[in-house]
VEXLO-677596 format. One line per field, with one value per residue (C-alpha): chain; residue in one letter; residue number from 1; x, y, z negated. Coordinates in nm, 3 decimals, padded with zeros to 5 digits. Layout:
<recs>
chain <- (A,...)
res <- (A,...)
n <- (NUM,...)
X <- (X,...)
Y <- (Y,...)
Z <- (Z,...)
</recs>
This chain:
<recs>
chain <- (A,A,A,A,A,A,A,A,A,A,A,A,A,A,A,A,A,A,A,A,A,A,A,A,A,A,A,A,A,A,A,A,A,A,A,A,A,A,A,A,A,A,A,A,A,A,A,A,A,A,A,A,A,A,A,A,A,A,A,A,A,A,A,A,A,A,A,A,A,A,A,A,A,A,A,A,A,A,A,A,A,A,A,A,A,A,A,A,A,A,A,A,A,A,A)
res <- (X,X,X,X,X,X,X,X,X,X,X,X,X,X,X,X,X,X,X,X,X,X,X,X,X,X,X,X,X,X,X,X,X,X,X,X,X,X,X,X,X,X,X,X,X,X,X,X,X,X,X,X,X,X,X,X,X,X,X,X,X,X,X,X,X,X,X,X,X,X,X,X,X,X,X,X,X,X,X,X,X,X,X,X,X,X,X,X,X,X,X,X,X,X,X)
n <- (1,2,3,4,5,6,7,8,9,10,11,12,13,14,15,16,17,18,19,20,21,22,23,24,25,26,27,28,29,30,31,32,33,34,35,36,37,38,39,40,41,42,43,44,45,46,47,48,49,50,51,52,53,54,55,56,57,58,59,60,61,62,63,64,65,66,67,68,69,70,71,72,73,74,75,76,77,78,79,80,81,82,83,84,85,86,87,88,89,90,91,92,93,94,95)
X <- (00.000,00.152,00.146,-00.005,00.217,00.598,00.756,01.063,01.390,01.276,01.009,00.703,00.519,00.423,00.149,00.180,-00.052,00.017,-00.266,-00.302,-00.388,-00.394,-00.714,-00.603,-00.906,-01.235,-01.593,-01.815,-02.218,-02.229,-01.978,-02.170,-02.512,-02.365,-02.240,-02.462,-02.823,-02.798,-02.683,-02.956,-03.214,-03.138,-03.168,-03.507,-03.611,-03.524,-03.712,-03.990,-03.950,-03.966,-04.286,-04.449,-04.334,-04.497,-04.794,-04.862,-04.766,-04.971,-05.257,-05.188,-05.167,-05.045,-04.780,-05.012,-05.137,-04.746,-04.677,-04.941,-04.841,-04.467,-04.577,-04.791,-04.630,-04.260,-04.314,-04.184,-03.845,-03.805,-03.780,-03.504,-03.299,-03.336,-03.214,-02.870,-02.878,-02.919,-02.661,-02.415,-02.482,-02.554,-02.275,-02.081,-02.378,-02.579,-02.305)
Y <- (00.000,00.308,00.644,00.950,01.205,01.229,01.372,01.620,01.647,01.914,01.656,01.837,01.695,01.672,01.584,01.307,01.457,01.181,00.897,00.646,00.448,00.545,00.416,00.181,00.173,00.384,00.297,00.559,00.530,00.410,00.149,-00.011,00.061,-00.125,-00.475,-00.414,-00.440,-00.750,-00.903,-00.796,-00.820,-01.175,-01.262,-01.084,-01.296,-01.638,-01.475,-01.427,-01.778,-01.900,-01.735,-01.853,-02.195,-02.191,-02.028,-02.324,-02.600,-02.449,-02.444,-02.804,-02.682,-02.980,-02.962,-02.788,-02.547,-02.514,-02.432,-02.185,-01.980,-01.962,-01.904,-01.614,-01.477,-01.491,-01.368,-01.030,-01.192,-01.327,-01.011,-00.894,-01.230,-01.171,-00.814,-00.954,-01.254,-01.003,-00.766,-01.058,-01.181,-00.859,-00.681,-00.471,-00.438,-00.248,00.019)
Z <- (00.000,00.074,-00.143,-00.062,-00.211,-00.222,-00.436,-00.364,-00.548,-00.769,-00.923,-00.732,-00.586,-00.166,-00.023,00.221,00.510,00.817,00.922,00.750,01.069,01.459,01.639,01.954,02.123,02.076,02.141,02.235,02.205,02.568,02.517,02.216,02.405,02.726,02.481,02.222,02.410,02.615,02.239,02.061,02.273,02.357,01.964,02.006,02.287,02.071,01.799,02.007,02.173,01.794,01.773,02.072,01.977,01.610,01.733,01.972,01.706,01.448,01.667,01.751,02.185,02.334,02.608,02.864,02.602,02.513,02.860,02.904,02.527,02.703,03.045,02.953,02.648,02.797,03.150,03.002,02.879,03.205,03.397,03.151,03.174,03.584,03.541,03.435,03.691,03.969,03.872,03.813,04.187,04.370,04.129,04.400,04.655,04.407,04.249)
</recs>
């Protein structure tokens, strides 16, 4: 650990006034935006997959009434998910 004051020859006592630490690399509110959101969101979208998935057990569905709780309730997490895929294929075409 290092001291924050020297002191001088006289015995008084100096301020040690440099960083502690130099940043390498800084993150600015796009930056954690851009990595941040696709992270997040996706934990959203298993939450929400959770839900749908207790809903229809709960409710005792089936597997067609399973398939229609997912098919209608995540048709709006599949247009996010295909944001990404078409971005990742169509990358350089777009920009």
């Amino acid at each position: 650990m290092r001291l924050l004051w020297k002191t001088a020859g006289n015995g008084s006592v100096k301020l040690d006034n440099k960083p502690r630490f130099t940043a390498k690399m800084q993150l600015t509110d796009e930056m954690i935006t851009e990595i941040g959101m696709p992270i997040m969101v996706t934990g959203l979208m298993l939450y929400m997959a959770f839900i749908i998935y207790n809903l229809g057990k709960k409710s005792e569905a089936g597997k067609f009434g399973m398939f229609v709780l997912f098919l209608g309730l995540a048709v709006g997490m599949l247009g996010f998910v295909m944001k990404y895929v078409i971005k990742f294929f169509l990358g350089d075409a777009l920009e």
